[in-house]
C-alpha positions in Angstrom: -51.6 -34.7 -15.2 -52.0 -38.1 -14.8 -49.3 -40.8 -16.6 -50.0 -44.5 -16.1 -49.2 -47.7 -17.0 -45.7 -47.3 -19.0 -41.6 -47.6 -18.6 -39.9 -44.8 -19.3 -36.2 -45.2 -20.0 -34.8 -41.4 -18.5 -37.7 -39.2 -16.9 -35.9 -35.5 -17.4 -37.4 -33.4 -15.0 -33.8 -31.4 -14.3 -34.7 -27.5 -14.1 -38.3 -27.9 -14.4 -41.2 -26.5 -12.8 -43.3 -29.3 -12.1 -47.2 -29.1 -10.5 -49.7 -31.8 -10.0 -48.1 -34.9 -11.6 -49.1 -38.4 -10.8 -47.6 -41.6 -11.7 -49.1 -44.6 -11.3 -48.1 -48.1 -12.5 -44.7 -47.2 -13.9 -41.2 -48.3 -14.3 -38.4 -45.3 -14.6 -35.4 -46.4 -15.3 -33.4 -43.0 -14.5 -35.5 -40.2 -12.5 -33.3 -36.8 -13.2 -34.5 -34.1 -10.7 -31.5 -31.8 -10.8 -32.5 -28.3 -10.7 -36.4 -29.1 -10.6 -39.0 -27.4 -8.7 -42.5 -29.4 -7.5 -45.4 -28.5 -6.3 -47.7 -31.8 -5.8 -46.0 -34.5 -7.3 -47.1 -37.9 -6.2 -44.4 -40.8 -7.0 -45.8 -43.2 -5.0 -46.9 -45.0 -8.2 -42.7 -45.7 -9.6 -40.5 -47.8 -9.3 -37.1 -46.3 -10.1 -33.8 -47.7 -10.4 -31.5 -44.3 -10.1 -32.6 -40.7 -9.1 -30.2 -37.8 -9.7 -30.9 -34.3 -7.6 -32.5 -36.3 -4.9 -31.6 -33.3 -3.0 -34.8 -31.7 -5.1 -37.9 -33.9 -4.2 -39.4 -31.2 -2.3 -42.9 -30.9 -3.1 -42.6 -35.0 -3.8 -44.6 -37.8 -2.1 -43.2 -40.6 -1.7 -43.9 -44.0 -0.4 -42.4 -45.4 2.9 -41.0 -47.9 0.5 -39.1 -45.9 -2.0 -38.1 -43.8 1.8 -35.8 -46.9 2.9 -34.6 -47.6 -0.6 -33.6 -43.8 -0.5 -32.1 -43.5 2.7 -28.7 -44.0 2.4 -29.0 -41.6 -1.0 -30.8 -39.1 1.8 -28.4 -39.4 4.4 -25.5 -38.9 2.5 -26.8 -35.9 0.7 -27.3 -34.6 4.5 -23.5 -35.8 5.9 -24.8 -38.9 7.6 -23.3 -42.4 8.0 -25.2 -45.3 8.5 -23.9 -48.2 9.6 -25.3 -51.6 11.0 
């Protein structure tokens, strides 16, 4: 499934199974993964402003952007300080 070109306010994903999603072109506002499963799920294509259940983007690609805008979210969810 392919969703393009829109903002969404709250993308609920918490608890879902998700498989081959695609977003390009959009603006999330809130990103809830909490509980979700995916399989194939390209995110490359958001721009987000908060994520919740970060811990469940398994089966997520991601951008190297959104990576450093994430990695302080990441590293705390693994028990790691950054500093510098």
């Amino acid at each position: 499934m392919l969703i393009e070109n829109c903002q969404i306010g709250e993308l609920d994903l918490g608890g879902a199974r998700v498989r081959r999603l695609a977003l390009r072109d959009c603006t999330v506002e809130t990103l809830v993964l909490t509980g979700a499963k995916l399989r194939d799920v390209d995110l490359r294509g958001v721009e987000f402003r908060h994520i919740t259940g970060i811990d469940h983007l398994r089966g997520a690609t991601i951008s190297s952007a959104q990576l450093e805008a994430l990695s302080r979210h990441l590293a705390a969810q693994a028990g790691i300080i950054i500093t510098g």
